[in-house]
DSSP file (Angstrom, degrees, kcal/mol; ACC not computed):
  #  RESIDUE AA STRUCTURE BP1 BP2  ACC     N-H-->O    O-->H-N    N-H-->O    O-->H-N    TCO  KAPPA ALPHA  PHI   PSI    X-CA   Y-CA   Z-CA
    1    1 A X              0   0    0      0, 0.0     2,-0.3     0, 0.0    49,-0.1   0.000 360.0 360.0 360.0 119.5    0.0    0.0    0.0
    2    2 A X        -     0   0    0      1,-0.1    45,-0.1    47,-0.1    46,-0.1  -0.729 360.0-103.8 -96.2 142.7    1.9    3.3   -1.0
    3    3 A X        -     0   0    0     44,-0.4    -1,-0.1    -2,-0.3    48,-0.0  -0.122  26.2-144.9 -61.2 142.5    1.6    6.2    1.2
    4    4 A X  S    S+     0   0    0     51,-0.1    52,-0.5    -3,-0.1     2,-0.3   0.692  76.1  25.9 -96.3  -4.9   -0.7    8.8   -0.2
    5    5 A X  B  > S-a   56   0A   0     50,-0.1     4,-0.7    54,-0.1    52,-0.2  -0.669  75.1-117.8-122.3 176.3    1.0   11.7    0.9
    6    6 A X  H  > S+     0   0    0     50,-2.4     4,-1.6    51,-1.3    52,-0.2   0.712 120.6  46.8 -69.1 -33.4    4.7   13.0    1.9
    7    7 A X  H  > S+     0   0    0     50,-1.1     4,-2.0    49,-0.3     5,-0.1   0.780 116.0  47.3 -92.8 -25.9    3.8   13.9    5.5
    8    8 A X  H >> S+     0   0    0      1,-0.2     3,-2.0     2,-0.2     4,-0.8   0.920 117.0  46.1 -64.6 -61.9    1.9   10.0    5.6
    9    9 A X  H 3< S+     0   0    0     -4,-0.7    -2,-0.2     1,-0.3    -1,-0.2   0.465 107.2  49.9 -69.7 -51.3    5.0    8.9    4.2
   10   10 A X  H >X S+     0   0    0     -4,-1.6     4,-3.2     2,-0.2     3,-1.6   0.810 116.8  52.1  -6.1 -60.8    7.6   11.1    6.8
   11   11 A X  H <X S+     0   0    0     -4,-2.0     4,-1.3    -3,-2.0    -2,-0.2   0.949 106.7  47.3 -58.2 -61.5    5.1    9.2    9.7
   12   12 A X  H 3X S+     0   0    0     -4,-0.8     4,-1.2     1,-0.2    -1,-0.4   0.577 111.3  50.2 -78.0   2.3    5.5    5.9    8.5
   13   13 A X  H <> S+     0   0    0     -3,-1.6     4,-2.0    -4,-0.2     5,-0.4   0.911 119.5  39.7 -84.3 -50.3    9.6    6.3    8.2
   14   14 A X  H  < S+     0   0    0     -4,-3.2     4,-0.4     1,-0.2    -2,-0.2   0.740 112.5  54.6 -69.3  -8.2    9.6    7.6   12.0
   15   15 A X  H  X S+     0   0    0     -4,-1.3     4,-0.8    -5,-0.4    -1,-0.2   0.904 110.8  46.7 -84.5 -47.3    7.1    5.1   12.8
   16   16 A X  H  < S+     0   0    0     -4,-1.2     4,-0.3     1,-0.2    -2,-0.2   0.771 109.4  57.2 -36.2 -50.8    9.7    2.2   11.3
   17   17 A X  T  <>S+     0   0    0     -4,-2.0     5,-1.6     2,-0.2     6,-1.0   0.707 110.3  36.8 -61.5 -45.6   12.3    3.7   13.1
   18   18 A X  T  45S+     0   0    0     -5,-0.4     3,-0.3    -4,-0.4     7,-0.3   0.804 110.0  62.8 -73.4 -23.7   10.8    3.4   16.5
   19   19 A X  T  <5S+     0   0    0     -4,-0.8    -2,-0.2     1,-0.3    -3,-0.2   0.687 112.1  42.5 -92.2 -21.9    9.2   -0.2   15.5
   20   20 A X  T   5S-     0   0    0     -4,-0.3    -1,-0.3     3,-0.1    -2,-0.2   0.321 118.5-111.3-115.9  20.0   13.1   -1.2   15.1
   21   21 A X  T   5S+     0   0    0     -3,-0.3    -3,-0.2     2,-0.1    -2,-0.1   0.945  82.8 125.4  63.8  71.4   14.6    0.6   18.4
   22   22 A X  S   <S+     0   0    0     -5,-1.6    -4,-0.2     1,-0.1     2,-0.1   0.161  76.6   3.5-124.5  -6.3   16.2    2.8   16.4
   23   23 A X  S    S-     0   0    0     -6,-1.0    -2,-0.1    -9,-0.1    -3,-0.1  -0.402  92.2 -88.1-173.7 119.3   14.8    5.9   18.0
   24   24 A X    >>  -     0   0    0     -2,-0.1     3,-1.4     1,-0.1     4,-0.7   0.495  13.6-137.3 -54.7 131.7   12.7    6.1   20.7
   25   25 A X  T 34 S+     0   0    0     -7,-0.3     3,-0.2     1,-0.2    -1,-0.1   0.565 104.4  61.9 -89.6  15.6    8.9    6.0   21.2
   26   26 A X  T 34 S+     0   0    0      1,-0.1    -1,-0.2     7,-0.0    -2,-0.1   0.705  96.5  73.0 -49.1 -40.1    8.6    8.7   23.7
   27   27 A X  T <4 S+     0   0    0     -3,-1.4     2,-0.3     2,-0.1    -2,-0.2   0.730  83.4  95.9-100.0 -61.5   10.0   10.6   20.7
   28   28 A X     <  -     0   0    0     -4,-0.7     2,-0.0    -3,-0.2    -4,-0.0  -0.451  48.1-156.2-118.7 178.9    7.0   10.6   18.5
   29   29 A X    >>  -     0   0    0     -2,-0.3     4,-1.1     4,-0.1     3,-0.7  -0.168  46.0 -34.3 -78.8 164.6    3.9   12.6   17.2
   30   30 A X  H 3> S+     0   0    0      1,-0.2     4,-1.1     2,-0.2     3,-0.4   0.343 115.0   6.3  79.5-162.3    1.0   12.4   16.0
   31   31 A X  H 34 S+     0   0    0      1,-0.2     4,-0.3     2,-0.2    -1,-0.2   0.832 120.7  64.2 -58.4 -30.3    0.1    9.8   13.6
   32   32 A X  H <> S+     0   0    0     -3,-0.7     4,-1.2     2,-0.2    -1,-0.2   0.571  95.4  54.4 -70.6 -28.5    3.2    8.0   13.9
   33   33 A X  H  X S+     0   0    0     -4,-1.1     4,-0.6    -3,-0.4    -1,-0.2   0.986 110.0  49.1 -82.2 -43.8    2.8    7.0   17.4
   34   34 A X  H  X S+     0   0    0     -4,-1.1     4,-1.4     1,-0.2    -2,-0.2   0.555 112.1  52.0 -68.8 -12.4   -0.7    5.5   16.5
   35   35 A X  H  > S+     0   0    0     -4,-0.3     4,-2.3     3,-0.2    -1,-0.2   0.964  97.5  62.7 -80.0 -63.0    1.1    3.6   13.5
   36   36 A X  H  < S+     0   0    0     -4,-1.2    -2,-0.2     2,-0.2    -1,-0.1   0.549 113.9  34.3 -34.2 -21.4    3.9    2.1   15.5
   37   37 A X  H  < S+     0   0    0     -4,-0.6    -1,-0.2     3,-0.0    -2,-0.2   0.841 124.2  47.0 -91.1 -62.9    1.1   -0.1   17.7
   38   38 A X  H  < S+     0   0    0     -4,-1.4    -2,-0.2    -5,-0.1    -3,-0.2   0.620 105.5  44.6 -46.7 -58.0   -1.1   -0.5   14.7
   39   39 A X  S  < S-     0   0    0     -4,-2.3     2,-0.0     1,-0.1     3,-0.0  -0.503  76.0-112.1-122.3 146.3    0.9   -1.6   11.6
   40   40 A X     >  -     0   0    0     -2,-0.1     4,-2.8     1,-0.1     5,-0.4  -0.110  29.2-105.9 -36.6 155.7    3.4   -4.0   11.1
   41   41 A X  H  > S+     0   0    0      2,-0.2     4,-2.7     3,-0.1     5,-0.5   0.946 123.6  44.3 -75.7 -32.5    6.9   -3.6   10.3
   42   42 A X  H  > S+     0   0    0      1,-0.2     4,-5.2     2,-0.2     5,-0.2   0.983 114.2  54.8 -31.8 -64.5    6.2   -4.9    6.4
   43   43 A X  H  > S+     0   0    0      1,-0.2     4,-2.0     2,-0.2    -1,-0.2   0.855 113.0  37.3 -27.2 -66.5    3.2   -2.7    6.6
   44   44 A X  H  X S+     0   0    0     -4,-2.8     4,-3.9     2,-0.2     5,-0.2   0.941 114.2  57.5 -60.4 -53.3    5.4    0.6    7.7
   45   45 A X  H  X S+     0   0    0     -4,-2.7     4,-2.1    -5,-0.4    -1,-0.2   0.872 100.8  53.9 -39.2 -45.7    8.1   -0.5    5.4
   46   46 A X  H >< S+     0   0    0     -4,-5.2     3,-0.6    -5,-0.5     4,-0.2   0.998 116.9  43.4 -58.9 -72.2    5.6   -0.5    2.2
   47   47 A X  H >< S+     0   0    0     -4,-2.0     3,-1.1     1,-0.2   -44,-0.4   0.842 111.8  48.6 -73.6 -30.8    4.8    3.1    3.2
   48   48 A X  H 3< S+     0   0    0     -4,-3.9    -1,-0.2   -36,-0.3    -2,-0.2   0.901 105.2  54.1 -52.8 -43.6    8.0    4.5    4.0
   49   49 A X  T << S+     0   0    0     -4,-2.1     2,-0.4    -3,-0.6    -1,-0.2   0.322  81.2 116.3 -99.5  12.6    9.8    3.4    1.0
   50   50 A X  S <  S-     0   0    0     -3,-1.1     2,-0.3    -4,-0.2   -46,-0.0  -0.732  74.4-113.3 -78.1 149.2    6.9    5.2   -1.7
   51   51 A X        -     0   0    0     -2,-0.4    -1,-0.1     2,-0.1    -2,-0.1  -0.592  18.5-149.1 -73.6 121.1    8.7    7.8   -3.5
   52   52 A X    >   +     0   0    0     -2,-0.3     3,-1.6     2,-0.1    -1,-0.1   0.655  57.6 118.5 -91.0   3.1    7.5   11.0   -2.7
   53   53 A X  T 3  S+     0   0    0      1,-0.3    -2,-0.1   -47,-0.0     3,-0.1  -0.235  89.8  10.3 -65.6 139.6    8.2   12.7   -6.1
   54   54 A X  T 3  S+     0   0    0      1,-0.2     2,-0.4    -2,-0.1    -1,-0.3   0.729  99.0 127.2  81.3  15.2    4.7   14.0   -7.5
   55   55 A X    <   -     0   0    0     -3,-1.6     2,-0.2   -50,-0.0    -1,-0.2  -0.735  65.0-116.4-109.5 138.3    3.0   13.2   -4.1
   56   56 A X  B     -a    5   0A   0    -52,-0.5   -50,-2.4    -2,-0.4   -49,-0.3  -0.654  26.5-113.0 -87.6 144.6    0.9   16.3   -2.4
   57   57 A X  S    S+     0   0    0     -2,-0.2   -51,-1.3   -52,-0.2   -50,-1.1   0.945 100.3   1.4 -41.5 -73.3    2.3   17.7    0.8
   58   58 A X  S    S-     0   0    0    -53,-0.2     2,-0.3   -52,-0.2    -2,-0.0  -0.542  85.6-106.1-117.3-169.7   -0.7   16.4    2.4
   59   59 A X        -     0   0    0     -2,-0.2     2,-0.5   -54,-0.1   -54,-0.1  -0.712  30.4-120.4 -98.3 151.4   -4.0   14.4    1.1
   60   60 A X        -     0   0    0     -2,-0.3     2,-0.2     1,-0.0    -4,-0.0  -0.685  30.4-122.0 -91.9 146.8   -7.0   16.0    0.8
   61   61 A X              0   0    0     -2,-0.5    -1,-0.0     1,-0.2     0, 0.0  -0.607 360.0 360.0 -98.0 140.1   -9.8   14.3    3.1
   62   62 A X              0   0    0     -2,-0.2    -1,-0.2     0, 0.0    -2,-0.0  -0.038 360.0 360.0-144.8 360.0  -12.9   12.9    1.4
């Protein structure tokens, strides 16, 4: 599942990061602490690694 945005995409790298002790989950905001319980590491991995050229800052909610 590719990230729909650059800021989802930003979450799920610092959400990845936490999910592999690589920086602490005191540490984050936001969506990203609710990703880091929720998702897998595959999961996070899948969103991190979309390319954010051509991607809007954020998504627009519908």
């Amino acid at each position: 599942m590719p990230a729909k945005s650059k800021v989802q995409q930003k979450a799920a790298g610092a959400a990845l990061s936490a999910k592999r002790g690589e920086t602490r989950k005191a540490k984050l905001k936001g969506a990203s602490r609710q990703m880091v319980e929720t998702m897998t590491e595959k999961e996070l991995r899948d969103l991190a690694s979309t390319r954010r050229k051509g991607k809007p800052e954020r998504a627009s909610k519908r």
